[in-house]
N, C-alpha and C positions, 0 to 999 in steps of 0.2 A: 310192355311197350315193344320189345323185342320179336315176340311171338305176335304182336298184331302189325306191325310192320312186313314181316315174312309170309303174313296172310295176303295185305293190301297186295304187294308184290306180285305173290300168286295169282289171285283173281286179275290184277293187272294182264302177265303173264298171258292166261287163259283170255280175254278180250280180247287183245291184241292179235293173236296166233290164229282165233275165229274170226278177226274183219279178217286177215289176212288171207284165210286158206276159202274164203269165199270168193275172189275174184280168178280161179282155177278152175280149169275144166280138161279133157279128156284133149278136147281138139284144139285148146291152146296154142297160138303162133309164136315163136322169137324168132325175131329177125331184124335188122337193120332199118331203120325209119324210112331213109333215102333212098332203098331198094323196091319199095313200096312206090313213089313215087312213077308211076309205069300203068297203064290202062289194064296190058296184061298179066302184071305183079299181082295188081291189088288186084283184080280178078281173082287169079289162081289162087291168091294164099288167106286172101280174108272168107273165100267160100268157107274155108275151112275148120274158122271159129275168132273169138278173140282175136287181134294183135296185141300184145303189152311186151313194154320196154320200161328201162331204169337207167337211164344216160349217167352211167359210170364217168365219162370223160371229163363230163362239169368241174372243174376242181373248186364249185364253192359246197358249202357242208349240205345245204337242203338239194338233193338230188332231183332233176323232174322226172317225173312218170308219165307214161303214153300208152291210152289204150286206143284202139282201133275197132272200127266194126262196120261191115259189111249193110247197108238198108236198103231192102226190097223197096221205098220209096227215091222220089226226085227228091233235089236239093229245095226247093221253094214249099215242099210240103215239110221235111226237114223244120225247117227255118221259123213257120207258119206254128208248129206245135211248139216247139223250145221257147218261141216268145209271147205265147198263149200262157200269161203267168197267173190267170185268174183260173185256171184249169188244171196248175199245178198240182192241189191235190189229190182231185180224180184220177192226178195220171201217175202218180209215185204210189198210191193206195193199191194200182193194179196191178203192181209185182208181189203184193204182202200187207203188212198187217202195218203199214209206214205211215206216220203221221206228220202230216203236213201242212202249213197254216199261213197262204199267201197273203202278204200286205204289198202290195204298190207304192209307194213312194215317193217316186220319178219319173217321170215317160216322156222323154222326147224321141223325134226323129234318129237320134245318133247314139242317146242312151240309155240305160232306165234303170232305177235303185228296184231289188224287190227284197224283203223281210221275211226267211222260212224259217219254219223248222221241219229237220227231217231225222226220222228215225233210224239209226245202224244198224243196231242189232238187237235182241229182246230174249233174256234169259230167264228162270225161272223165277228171279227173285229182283231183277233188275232189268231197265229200257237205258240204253244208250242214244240221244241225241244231238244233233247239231242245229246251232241256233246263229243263224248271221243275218248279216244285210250282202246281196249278190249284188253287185255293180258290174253292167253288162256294158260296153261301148264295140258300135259294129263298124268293121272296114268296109268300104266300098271301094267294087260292087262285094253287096251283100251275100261274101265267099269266108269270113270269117269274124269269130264273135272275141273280143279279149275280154275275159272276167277278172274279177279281183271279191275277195269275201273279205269282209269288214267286220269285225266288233264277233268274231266267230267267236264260241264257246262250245266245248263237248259237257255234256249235263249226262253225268247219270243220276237216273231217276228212280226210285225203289220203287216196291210193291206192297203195298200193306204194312210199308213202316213208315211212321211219322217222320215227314225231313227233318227236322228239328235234330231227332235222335241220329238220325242217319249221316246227318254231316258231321256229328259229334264225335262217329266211330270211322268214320273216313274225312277229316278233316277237305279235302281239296276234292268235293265228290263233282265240284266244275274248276273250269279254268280255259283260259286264253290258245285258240290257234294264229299263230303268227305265220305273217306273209304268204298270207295263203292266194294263190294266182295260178290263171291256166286259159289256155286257147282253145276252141273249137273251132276246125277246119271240114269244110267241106269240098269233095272232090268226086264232081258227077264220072259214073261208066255205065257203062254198057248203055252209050247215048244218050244219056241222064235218067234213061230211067229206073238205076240204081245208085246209090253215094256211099264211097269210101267217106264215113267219121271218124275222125281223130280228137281225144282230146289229151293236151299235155299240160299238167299241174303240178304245183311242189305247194306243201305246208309244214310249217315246224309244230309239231306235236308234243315240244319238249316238256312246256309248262301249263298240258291241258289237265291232268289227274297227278295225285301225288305216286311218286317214283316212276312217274314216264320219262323224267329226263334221266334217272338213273339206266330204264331200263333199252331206252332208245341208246343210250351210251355207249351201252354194253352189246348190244344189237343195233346198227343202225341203218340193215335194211328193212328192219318194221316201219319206218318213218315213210317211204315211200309204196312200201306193201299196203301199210292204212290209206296213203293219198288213192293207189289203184282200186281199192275195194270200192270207194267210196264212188270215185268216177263210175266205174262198173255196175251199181245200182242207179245212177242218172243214166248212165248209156240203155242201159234194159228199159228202163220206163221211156225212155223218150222211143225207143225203135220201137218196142209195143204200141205204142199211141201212133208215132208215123205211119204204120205198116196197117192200121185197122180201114177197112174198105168204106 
């Protein structure tokens, strides 16, 4: 029991550490959120790559995270793909091998439920999924989206092992993201015909696989390193798809 616990952990360990060191790049920004607020800021510094932030100051336990990113598109084409949900999966397929499965729900004027699933990450013997309902409500005017994911679930899913077996030898191979919520902001430059994206999310990952809440315990900037990774493959699919002529 001992020796498969210290495995689970490991494997944990190793999952975590790769959503994590995938939302990194070379030209990487840190910087202050409110500094960015500036036509010339965000200019200068999102040319550059990425912005991401981890709002240390928060003093409640789930920390929000903030990435940013510079789109060669206006804000109403922006807007136009991200709420194109029946097009979800052609558009998260085009960064990888991501599987995606839109259901609709809701749609009105002010809100709309939509049902994915989207793939994390894909190892050789194992797929990482997340499975929720998105709940989208937009401010007006139509400058910012506030989400909320509902009924979320992380699935890992094996490869040529029977689940049966496979939840047998990892009891908790799913489980529950709690409070999981975040904003997308849009903020046109260079005379809108480019947009500084922001978005800032927090989820608790404590009791999604067995010893994440040990291991987020013991590390608990993994909690908001998973939230940025995650964002970071929505931000890439959706700029690919805004950005296509």
């Amino acid at each position: 029991m001992k020796k498969r616990s210290l495995l689970i952990a490991a494997m944990l360990t190793i999952i975590m550490v790769f959503l994590s060191t995938q939302i990194f790049s070379d030209e990487t920004c840190f910087m202050k959120y409110e500094d960015l607020l500036q036509d010339k800021v965000v200019r200068d510094v999102m040319n550059k790559g990425p912005f991401l932030m981890i709002n240390e100051t928060v003093p409640a336990k789930l920390k929000p995270a903030t990435i940013g990113m510079t789109f060669n598109a206006p804000p109403d084409r922006i807007w136009k793909v991200m709420t194109d949900y029946k097009n979800y999966g052609a558009m998260f397929f085009s960064i990888g091998n991501t599987d995606v499965v839109p259901e609709v729900l809701e749609q009105t004027k002010d809100r709309v439920s939509v049902r994915f699933k989207i793939e994390l990450a894909d190892f050789s013997l194992i797929k990482i999924y997340i499975d929720c309902i998105q709940k989208v409500t937009f401010d007006k005017p139509l400058n910012k989206m506030n989400i909320s994911w509902e009924n979320a679930r992380v699935i890992i899913s094996p490869k040529g092992i029977p689940r049966w077996l496979f939840v047998k030898v990892i009891p908790r191979a799913e489980g529950q993201i709690k409070n999981a919520s975040g904003t997308f902001e849009f903020i046109p430059i260079e005379n809108g015909k480019k947009t500084a994206v922001f978005c800032t999310a927090k989820a608790d990952f404590r009791d999604t696989v067995i010893g994440a809440n040990t291991l987020i315990g013991k590390f608990p900037e993994l909690e908001p390193m998973i939230t940025l990774s995650g964002l970071r493959i929505t931000m890439e699919a959706i700029k690919k798809e805004a950005e296509k002529k």
